[in-house]
N, C-alpha and C positions, 0 to 999 in steps of 0.2 A: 504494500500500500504506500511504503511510502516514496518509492520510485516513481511513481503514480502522481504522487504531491510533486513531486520535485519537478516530473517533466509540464505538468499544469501552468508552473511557476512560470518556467522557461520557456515556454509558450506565452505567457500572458508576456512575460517582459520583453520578447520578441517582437509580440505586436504593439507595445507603447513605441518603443524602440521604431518602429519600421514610421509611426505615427510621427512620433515626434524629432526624431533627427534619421531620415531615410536616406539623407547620404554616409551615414554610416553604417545604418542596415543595410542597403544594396551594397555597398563597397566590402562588407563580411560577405554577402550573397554570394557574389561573384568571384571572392576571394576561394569559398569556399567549393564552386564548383568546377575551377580547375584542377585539382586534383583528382577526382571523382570522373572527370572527361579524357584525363591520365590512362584511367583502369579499364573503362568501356569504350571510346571511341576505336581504339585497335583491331575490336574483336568484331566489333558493328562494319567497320570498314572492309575486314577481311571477309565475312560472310555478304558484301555486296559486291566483292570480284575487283576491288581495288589490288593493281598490281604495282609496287613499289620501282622509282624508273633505275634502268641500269647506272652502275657504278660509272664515275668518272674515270676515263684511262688516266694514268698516271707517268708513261712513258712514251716516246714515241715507239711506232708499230717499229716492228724489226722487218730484215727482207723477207722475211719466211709470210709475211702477211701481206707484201705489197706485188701489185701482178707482174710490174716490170722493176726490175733493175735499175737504180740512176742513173746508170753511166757516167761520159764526161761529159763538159759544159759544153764542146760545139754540136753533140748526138742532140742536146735537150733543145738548142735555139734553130737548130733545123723544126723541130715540132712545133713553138713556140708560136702565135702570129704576131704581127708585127706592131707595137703599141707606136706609131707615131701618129697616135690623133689630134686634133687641133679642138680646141674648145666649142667652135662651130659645127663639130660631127666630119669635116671633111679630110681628105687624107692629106698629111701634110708633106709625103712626098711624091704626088700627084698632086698639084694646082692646077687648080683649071683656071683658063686666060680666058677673060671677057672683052 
């Protein structure tokens, strides 16, 4: 019974409390429901098919992972096209004469 009384009490002082200074009641509120969103959001989240995103690499890929080889620098500027654009979009070793 007298757990009974007790939780009465703490209820009643709750509710003066929420009455009479509610930004300290809401600010326990919500103090109190993160941790409690700690224990249950995990489980909620996993039983709705939330898949967590893959790790960040943390190294560069080795060659065992890339499809070609580097080679050397004149193999790669043969592949390469050619960045001489001009800020007007035209080619800037082609001019065209008006």
């Amino acid at each position: 019974m007298a757990s009974l009384f007790s939780f009465r009490q703490t209820y009643r002082y709750l509710q003066r409390q929420a009455h009479e200074q509610p930004v300290i009641f809401y600010s326990l509120v919500i103090g109190l429901i993160g941790p409690v969103m700690l224990i249950t959001v995990p489980p909620i989240r996993k039983t709705l098919g939330y898949r967590y995103a893959d790790p960040i690499p943390t190294s560069y890929p080795g060659e065992s992972l890339s499809s070609t080889s580097p080679g050397n620098a004149e193999e790669r500027s043969e592949d390469m096209p050619s960045r001489n654009w001009c800020a007007s979009g035209t080619d800037a070793n082609h001019s065209t004469q008006t």
